[in-house]
N, C-alpha and C positions, 0 to 999 in steps of 0.2 A: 167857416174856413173855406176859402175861395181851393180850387185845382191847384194853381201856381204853390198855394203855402203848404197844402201836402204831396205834394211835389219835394219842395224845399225840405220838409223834416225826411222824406222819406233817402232822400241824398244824406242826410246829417246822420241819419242811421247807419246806414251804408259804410260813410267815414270813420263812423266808431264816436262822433259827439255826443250825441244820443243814444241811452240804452233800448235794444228792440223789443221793450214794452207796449208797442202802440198799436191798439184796435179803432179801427173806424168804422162807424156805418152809414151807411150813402143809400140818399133813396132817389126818387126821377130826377127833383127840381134843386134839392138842396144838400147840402154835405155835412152834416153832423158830429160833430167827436163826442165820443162816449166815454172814452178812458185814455191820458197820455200820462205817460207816469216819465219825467226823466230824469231818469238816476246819473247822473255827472260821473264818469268814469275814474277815479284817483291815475292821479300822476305815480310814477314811479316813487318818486323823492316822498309822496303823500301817503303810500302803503306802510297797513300797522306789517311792524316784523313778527315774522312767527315764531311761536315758542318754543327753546330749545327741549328735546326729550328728555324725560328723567332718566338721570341711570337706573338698571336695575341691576342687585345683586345678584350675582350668578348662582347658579343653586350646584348641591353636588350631587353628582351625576352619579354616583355610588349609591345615595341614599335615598334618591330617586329612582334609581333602577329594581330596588329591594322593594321600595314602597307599592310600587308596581305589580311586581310579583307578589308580594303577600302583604299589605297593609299590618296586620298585627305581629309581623316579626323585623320588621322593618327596626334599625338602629334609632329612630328620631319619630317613625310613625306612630309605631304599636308599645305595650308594656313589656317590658322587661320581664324577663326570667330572676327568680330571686335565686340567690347562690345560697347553696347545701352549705350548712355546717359541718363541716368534718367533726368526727366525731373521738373523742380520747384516746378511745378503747381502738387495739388495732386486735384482727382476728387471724388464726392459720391453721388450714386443713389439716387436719392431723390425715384422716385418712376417708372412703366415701366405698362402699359396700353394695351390690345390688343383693338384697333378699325377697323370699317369694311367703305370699302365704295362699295355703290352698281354701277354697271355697268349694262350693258345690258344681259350680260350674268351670273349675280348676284351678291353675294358679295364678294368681295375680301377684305380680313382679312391682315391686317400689325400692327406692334408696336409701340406702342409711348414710349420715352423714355425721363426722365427732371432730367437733370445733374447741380451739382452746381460743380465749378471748383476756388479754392485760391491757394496762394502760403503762406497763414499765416501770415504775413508781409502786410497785407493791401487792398492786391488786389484780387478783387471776381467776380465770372459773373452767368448767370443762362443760360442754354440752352434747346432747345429740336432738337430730331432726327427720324424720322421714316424712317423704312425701313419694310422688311420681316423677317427679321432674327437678334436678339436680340443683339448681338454683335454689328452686322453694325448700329443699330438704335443708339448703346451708344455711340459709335466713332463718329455718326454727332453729337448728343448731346455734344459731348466735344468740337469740332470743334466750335458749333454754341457758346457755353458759351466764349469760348477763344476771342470770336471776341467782344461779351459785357462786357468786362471786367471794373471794375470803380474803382478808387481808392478811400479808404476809409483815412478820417483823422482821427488819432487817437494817443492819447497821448507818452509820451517815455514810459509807465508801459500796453504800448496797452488797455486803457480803450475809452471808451469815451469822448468828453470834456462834452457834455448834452442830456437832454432828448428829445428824435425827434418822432413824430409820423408822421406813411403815410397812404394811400388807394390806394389799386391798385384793379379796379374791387369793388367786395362787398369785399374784404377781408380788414379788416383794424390792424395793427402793430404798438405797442407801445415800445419804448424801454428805456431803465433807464439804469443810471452807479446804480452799486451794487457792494460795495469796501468790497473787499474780501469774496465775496461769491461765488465766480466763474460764471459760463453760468448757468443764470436759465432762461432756454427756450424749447420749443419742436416744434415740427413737424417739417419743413421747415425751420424754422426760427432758429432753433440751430445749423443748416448743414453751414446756410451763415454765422450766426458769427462768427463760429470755421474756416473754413476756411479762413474768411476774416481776423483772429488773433486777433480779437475781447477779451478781457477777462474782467472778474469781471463786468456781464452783467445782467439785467433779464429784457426780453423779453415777453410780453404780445398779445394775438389775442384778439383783442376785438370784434369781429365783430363772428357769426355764421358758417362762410366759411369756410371748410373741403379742399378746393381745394389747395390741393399743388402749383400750379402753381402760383395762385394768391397772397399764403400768400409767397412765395418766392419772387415772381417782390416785393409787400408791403415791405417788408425788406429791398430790394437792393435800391428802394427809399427814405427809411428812411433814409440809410445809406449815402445817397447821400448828405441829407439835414445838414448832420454836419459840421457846422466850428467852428473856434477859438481855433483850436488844438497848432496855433502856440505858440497863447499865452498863455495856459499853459504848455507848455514846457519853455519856457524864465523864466518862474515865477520860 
């Protein structure tokens, strides 16, 4: 290739006809090409069109932002929490005591705690718990009540069929049907009949005893003593 014709390409380059791919090498006498590559430039009208972007779905920015923070409590990231079964039985502090016992080293103070536990429907128990710490004293108290549990007969309109009286201790309980007058009772003895599902009731202490414990066992004795529930319902 003569001067004049790289000459020529290197104009063509210049113009944009020719892609500037082009090495030469040139020694004293003569002019060599080593490499001309020419890639033809596309016309406008000749260009591939580009391709349109995918959409993407937008993600939520809530569940992203939780994922974030804690991957396993995330709504969509992590597992779930399984839901507690509630449980039948509903329980109520009768009453919670601090007592001491002495040791060698002096006294050591814990709680007492006495739970009445029903499911309303009949069945009732009374317990107690101690521990050091108020919570754990109520949890053995439900624990121990669950295990005493007794069932109670009691009509299809949940009354009584008759009058029962008990003693537990010095505390003594009287109980009567009372047709439509609802639970007339207090202390103790209004916690077991409600939860025992006892209704249209009144409820008497007859005896001087303040002692929760006592006039609670009194009750659940009474309660015990009833029959002939079958047959007023037949009637």
């Amino acid at each position: 290739m003569t001067k004049d014709e790289i000459k020529n390409t290197e104009n063509e380059i210049q113009e944009g006809v020719i892609a500037p791919t082009v090495s030469f090498g040139v020694d004293e006498n003569t002019i060599k090409t080593t490499d001309i590559v020419a890639d033809v430039v596309p016309t406008p009208s000749e260009a591939v069109p580009a391709e349109a972007p995918k959409a993407v779905a937008p993600k939520d920015t809530k569940d992203q932002k939780n994922y974030e923070k804690n991957p396993r409590r995330s709504r969509r990231g992590g597992p779930r929490r399984e839901e507690k079964v509630k449980s039948e039985f509903d329980h109520r502090l009768v009453g919670i005591r601090r007592v001491s016992r002495t040791v060698a080293g002096g006294r050591r103070f814990s709680f007492s705690a006495l739970v009445v536990v029903g499911n309303r429907k009949g069945k009732v128990g009374v317990g107690q718990g101690k521990s050091g710490d108020t919570p754990i004293a109520i949890e053995k108290a439900v624990r121990d009540a669950k295990k005493r549990l007794i069932t109670v007969e009691l009509t299809k309109e949940g009354r009584i069929p008759h009058e029962v009286q008990a003693k537990y201790s010095s505390a003594i309980v009287k109980i009567m049907p009372a047709k439509g007058r609802g639970i007339l009772a207090g202390s103790a003895t209004r916690y077991v009949l409600e939860l025992a599902g006892v209704k249209e009731v009144n409820a008497k202490i007859l005896s001087g005893s303040k002692n929760a414990l006592n006039i609670s066992k009194a009750t659940i004795k009474a309660l015990q003593m009833l029959t002939g529930a079958e047959k007023v319902n037949k009637k």
